[in-house]
C-alpha positions as YAML, in Angstrom:
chain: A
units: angstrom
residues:
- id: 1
  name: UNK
  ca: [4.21, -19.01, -86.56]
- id: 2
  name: UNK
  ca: [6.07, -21.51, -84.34]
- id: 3
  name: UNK
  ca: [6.93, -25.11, -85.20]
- id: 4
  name: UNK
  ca: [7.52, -27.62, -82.63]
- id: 5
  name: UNK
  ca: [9.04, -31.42, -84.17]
- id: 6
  name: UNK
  ca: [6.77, -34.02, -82.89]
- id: 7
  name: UNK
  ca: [10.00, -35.52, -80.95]
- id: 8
  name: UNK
  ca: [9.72, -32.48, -78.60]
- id: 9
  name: UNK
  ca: [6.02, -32.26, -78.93]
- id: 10
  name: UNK
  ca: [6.38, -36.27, -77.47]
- id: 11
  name: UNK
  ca: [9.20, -34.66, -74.70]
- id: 12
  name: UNK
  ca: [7.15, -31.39, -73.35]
- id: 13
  name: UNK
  ca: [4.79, -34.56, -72.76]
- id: 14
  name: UNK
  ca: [6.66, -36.35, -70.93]
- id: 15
  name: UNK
  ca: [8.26, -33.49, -68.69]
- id: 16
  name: UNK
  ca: [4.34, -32.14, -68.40]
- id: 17
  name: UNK
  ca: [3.22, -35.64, -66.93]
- id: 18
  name: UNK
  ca: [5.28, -35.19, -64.27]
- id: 19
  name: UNK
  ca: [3.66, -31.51, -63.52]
- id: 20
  name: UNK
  ca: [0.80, -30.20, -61.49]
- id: 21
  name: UNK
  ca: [-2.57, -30.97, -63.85]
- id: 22
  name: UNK
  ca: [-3.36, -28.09, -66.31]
- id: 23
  name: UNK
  ca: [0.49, -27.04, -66.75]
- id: 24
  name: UNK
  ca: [1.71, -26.07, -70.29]
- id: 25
  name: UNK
  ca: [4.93, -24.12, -72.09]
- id: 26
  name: UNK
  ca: [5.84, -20.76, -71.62]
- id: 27
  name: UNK
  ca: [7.97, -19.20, -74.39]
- id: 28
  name: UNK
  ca: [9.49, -15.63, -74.23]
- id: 29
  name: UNK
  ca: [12.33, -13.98, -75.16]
- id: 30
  name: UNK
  ca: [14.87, -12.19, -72.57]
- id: 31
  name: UNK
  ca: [16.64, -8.68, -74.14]
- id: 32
  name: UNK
  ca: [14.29, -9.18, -77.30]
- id: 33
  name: UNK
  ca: [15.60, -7.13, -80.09]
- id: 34
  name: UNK
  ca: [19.63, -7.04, -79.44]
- id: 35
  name: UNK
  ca: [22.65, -8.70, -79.57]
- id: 36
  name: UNK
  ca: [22.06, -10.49, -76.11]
- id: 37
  name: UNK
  ca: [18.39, -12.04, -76.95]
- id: 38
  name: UNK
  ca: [18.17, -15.24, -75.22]
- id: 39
  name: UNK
  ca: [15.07, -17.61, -75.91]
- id: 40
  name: UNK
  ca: [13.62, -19.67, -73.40]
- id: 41
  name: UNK
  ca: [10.99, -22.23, -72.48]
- id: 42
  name: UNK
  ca: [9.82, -22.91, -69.09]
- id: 43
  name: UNK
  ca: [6.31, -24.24, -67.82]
- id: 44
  name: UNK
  ca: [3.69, -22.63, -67.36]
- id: 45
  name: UNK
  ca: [1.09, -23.29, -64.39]
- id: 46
  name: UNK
  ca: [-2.22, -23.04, -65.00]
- id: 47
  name: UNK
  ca: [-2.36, -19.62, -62.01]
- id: 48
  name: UNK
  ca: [0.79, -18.28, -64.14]
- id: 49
  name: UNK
  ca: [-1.44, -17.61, -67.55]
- id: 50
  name: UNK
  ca: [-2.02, -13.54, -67.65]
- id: 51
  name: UNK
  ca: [-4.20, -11.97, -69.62]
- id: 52
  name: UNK
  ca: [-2.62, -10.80, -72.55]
- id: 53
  name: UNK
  ca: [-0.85, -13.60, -73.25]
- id: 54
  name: UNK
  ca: [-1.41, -15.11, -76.56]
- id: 55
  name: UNK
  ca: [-1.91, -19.20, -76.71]
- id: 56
  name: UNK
  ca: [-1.23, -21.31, -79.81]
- id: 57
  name: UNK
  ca: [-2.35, -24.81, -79.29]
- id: 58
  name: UNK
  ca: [-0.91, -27.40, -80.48]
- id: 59
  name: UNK
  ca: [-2.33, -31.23, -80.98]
- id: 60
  name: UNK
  ca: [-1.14, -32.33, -77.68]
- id: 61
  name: UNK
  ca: [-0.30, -29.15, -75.71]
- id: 62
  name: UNK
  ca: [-0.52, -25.26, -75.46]
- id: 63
  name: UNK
  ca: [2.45, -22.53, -75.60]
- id: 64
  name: UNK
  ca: [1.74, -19.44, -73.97]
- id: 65
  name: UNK
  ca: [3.66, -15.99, -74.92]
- id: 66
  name: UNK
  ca: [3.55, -12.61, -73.89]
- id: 67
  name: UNK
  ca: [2.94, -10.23, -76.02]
- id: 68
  name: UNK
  ca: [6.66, -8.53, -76.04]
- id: 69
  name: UNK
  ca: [8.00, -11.68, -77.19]
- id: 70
  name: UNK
  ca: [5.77, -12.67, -79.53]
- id: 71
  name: UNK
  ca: [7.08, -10.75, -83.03]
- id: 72
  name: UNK
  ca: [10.88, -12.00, -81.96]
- id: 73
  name: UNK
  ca: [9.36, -15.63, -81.87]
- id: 74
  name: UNK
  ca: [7.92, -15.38, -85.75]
- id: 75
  name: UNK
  ca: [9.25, -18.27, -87.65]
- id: 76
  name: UNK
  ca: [11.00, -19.71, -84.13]
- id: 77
  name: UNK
  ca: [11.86, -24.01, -84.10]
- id: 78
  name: UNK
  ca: [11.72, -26.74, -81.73]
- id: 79
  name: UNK
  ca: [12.98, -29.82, -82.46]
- id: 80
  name: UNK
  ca: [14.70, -33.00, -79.96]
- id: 81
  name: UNK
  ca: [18.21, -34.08, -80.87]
- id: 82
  name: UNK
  ca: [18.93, -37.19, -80.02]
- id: 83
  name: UNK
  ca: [22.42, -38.68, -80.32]
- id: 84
  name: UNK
  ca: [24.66, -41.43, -78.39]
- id: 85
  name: UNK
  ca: [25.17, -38.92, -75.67]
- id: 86
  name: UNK
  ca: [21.71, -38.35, -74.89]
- id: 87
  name: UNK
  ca: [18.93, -35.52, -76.08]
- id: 88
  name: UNK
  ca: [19.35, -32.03, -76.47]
- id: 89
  name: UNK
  ca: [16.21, -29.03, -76.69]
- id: 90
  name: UNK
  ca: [16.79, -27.08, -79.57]
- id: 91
  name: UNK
  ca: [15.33, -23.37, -79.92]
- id: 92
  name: UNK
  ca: [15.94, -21.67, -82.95]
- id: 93
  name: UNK
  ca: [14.35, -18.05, -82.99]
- id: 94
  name: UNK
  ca: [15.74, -15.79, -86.36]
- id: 95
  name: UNK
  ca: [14.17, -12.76, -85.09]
- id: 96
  name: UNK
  ca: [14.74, -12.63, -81.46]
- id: 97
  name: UNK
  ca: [18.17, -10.19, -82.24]
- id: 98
  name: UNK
  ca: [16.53, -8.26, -84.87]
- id: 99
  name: UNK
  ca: [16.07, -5.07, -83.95]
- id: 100
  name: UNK
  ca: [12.11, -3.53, -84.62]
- id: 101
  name: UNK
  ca: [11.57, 0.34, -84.88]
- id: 102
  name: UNK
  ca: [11.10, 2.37, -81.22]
- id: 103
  name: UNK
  ca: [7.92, 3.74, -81.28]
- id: 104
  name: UNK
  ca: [8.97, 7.49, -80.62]
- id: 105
  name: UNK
  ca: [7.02, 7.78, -77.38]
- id: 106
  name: UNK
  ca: [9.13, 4.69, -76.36]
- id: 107
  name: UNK
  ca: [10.85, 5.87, -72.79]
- id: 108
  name: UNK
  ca: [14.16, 7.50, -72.88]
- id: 109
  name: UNK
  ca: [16.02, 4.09, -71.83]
- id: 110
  name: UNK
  ca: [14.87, 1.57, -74.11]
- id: 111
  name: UNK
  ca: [15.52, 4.97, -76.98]
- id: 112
  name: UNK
  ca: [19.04, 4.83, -75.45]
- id: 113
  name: UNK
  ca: [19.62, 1.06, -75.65]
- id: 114
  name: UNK
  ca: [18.35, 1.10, -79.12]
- id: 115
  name: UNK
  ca: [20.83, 3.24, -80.92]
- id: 116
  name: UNK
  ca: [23.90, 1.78, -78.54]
- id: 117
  name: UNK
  ca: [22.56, -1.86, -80.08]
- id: 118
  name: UNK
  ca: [22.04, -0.55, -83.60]
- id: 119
  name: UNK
  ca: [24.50, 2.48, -84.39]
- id: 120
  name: UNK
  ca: [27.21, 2.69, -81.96]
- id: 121
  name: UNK
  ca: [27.83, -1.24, -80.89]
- id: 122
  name: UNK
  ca: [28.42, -2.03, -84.37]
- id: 123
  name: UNK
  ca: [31.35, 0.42, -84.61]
- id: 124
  name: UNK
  ca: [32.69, -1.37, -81.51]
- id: 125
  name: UNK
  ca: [32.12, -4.56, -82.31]
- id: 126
  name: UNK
  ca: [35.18, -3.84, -85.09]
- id: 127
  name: UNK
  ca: [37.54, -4.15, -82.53]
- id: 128
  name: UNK
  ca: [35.16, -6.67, -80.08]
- id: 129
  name: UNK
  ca: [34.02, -4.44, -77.61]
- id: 130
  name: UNK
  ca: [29.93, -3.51, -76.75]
- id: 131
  name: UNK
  ca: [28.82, -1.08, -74.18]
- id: 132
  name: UNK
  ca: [25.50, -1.52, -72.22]
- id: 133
  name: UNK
  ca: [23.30, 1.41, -70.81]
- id: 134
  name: UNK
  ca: [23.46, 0.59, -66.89]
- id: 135
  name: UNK
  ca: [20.68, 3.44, -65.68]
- id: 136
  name: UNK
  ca: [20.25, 7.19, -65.87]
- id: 137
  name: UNK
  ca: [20.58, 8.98, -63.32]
- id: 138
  name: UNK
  ca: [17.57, 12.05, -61.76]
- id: 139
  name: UNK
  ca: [20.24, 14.94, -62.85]
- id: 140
  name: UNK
  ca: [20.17, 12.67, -66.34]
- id: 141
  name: UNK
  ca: [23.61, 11.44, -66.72]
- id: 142
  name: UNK
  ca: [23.74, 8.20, -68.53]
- id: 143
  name: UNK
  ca: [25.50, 5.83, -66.70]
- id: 144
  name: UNK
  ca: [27.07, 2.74, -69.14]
- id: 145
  name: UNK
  ca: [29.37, -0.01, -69.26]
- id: 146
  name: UNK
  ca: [32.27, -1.13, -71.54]
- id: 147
  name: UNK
  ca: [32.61, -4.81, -72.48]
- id: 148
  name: UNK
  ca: [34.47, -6.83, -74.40]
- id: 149
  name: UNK
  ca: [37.53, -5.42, -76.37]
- id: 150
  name: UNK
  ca: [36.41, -2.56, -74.51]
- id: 151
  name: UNK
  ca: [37.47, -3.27, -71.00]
- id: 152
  name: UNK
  ca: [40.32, -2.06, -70.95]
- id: 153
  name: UNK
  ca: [41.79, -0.94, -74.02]
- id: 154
  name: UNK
  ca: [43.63, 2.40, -73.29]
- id: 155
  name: UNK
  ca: [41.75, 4.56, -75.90]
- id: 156
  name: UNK
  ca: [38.91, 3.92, -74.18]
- id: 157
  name: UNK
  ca: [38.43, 7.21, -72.49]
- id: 158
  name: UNK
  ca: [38.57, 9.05, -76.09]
- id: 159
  name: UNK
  ca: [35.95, 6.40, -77.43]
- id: 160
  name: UNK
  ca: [33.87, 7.56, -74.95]
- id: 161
  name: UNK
  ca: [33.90, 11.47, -74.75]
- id: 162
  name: UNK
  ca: [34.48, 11.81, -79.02]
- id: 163
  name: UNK
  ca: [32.29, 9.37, -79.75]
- id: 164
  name: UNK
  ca: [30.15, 7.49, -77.67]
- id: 165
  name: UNK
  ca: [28.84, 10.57, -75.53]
- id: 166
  name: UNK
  ca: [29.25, 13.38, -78.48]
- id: 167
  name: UNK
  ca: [26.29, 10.56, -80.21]
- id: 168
  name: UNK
  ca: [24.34, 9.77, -77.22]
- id: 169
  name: UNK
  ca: [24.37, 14.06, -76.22]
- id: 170
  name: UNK
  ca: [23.08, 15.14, -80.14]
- id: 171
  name: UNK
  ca: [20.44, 12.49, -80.10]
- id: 172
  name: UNK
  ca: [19.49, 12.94, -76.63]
- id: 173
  name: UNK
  ca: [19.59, 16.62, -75.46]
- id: 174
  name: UNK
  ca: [18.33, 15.82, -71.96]
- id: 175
  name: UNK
  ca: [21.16, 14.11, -71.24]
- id: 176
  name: UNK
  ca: [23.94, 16.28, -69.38]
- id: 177
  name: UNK
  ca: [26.68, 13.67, -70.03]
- id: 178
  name: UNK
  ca: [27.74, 9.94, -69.71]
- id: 179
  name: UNK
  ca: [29.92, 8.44, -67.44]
- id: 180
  name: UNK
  ca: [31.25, 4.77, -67.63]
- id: 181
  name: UNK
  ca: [31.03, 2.55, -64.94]
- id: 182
  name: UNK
  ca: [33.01, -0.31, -66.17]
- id: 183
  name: UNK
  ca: [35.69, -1.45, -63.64]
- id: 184
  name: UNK
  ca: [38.48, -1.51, -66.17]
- id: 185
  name: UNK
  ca: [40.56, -4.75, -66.31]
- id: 186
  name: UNK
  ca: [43.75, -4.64, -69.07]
- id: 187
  name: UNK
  ca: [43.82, -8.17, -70.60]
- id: 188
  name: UNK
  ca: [43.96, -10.18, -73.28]
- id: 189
  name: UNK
  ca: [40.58, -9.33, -73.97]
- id: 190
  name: UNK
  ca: [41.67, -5.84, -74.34]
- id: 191
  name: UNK
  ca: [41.70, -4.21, -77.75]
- id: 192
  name: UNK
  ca: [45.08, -2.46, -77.27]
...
């Protein structure tokens, strides 16, 4: 499932002797399943273990992961560089961006997020732009945010009423509209 090098298994050693007794290694993934996963290791007390998580133990140590995570950390690396400069952590996790299939009794949001991350942010990525689902609103107005090439460009306001909304309104019929929040900022960054 998860291999550690036995360079970091030796350095998670070294940082754990200097812990309260009984600490180990948290691993979970932040934003699992999209473009902005981020992987991350962090200790884990022995009064921060919760009940569902699952532990693999290692010779040395344990690593402790929630159960979220734990499909986006299949197949995930550690290893220790070491070079002149010093050492560097590496995590290398191939299926913390992949996105996995909703269940459909998934809540609205994360059913939102989903098809922004895997039908309508690839369209914008073309021209380097995302845009992020912020909230939704009680009178169910989704409220999102343009990044990227995005911010900016002056066809954004027809990117988001003849396509962005037009997708999100057919796929989602509870929602009465969307309206972007981004604080607009022409730049470089722009797309036109």
């Amino acid at each position: 499932m998860i291999k550690i090098s036995d360079p970091a298994l030796k350095h998670f050693l070294r940082l754990l002797s200097k812990q309260e007794k009984g600490t180990q290694i948290r691993m979970f993934v932040n934003n699992p399943g999209t473009p902005r996963a981020e992987c991350s290791v962090s200790y884990c007390q022995p009064n921060n273990v919760n009940d569902t998580d699952i532990k693999l133990d290692f010779d040395t140590l344990s690593v402790y992961i929630d159960p979220l995570s734990l499909p986006y950390l299949k197949e995930a690396e550690i290893d220790l560089a070491v070079d002149k400069l010093g050492s560097q952590l590496t995590l290398k996790a191939p299926n913390a961006t992949k996105v996995k299939k909703l269940p459909e009794n998934s809540p609205i949001f994360k059913r939102i997020e989903h098809l922004l991350y895997t039908q309508i942010n690839p369209r914008l990525a073309e021209h380097g732009g995302y845009v992020s689902l912020i909230e939704i609103t009680d009178d169910n107005y989704a409220i999102l945010e343009f990044g990227g090439g995005c911010n900016g460009c002056a066809m954004i306001n027809i990117t988001l009423k003849n396509s962005v909304e037009k997708e999100l309104l057919l796929a989602f019929p509870v929602l009465r509209g969307v309206i972007d929040n981004t604080e607009h900022l022409h730049g470089r960054h722009s797309y036109f």
